[in-house]
C-alpha positions in Angstrom: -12.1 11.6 158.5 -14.5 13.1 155.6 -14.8 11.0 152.8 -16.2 13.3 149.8 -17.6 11.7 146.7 -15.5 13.3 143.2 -18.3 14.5 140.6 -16.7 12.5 138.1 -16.9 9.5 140.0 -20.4 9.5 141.3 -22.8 6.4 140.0 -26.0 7.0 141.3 -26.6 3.4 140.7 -24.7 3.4 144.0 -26.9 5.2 146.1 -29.2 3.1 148.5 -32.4 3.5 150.6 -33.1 2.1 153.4 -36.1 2.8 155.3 -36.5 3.3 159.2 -39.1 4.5 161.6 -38.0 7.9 160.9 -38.5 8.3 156.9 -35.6 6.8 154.4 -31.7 6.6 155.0 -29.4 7.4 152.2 -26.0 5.7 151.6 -23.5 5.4 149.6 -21.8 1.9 147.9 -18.2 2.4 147.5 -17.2 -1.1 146.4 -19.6 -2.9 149.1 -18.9 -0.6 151.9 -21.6 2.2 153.1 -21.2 5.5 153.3 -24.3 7.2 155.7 -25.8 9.8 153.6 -23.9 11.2 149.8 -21.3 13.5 150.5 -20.2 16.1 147.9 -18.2 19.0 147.3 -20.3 21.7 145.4 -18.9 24.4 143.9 -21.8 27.6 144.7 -21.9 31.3 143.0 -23.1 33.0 145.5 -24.3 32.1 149.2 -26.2 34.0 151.8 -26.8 32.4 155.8 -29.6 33.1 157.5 -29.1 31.4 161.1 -28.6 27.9 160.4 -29.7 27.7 156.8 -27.9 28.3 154.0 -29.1 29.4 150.2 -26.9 28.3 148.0 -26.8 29.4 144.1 -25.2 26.1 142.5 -23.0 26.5 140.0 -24.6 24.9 136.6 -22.1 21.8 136.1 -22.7 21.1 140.0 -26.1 21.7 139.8 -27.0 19.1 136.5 -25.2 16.7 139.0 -27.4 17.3 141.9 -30.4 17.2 138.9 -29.3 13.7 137.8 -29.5 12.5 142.2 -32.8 14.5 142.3 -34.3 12.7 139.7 -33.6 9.3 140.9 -35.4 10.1 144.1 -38.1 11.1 142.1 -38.6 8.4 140.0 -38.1 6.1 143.6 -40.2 7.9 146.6 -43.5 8.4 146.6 -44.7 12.4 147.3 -41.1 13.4 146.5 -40.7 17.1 146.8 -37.5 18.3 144.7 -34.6 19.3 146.7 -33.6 21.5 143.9 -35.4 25.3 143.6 -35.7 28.1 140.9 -32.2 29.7 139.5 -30.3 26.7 140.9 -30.8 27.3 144.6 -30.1 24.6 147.0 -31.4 25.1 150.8 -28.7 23.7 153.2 -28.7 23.2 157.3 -25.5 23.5 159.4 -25.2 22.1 162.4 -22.1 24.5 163.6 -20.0 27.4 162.1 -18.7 26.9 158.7 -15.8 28.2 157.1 -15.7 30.1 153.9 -13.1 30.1 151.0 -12.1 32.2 148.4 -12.6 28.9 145.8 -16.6 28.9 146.6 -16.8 25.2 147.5 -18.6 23.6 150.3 -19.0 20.4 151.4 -22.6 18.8 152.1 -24.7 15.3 152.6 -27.5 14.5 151.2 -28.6 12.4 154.3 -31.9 11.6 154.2 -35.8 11.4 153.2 -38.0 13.0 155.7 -42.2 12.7 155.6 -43.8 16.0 156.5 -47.3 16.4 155.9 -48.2 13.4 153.3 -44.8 14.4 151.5 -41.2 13.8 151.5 -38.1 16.1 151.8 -34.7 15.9 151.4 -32.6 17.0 154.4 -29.0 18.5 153.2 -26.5 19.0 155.9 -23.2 21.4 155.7 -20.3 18.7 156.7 
C-alpha cells in the first residue's frame, strides 16, 4: 500500500526526526501514527535519468512546497545542505524501473538526513 501525502494537506508541523546511528530518520504524524520518511506526489516539467538518478525540474507550486520542508530542515539540522538546486531541480534515487506518465507526476520520499563529510544531505527516493 503507498500512502501519499496531498499538497494541501501537508503540516510540516508533522514531520519528525529521530536520530539513529546512521544520521536522522524522517516521519510523518498522521493523527499519532508514523509514516517512515514524507511521501509526495510532485508534479515535474521536465525529467532526464541518468542510471539511478533522476533530475527533476519541479514544477513552481510543487516546488514552493518542497521550499517550505526544506527550510524546516534548515532551521533544525546543523550543516544542512539544501535538497533543493538552481531552476527548481530536485536530484532523486530509484531503487528499480519507474514508470512514466503523460500527467508528469512522480511519486518520492523524502527519507532521510545523511552526514557526509561534516555535512548533512537529504536522501530522496522514487517510490
Amino acid at each position: 500500500m503507498r500512502l501519499i501525502i496531498k499538497k494541501d494537506t501537508l503540516d510540516t508541523n508533522n514531520i519528525k526526526f529521530k536520530s539513529n546511528n546512521n544520521g536522522i530518520k524522517l516521519m510523518y504524524d498522521v493523527f499519532n501514527v508514523y509514516m517512515i520518511g514524507i511521501p509526495l506526489k510532485i508534479k515535474y516539467e521536465k525529467i532526464i535519468i541518468k542510471d539511478c538518478i533522476i533530475f527533476l525540474n519541479i514544477d513552481e507550486e510543487y516546488f514552493n512546497i518542497l521550499t517550505k520542508i526544506d527550510e524546516i530542515f534548515k532551521n533544525k539540522i546543523n550543516n544542512y545542505v539544501s535538497f533543493l538546486h538552481k531552476n527548481r531541480i530536485l536530484k532523486v534515487k530509484t531503487h528499480s524501473n519507474i514508470t512514466l506518465t503523460e500527467n508528469k507526476f512522480i511519486l518520492i520520499s523524502i527519507n532521510s538526513i545523511k552526514p557526509y563529510k561534516d555535512n548533512n544531505y537529504v536522501q530522496i527516493f522514487t517510490i
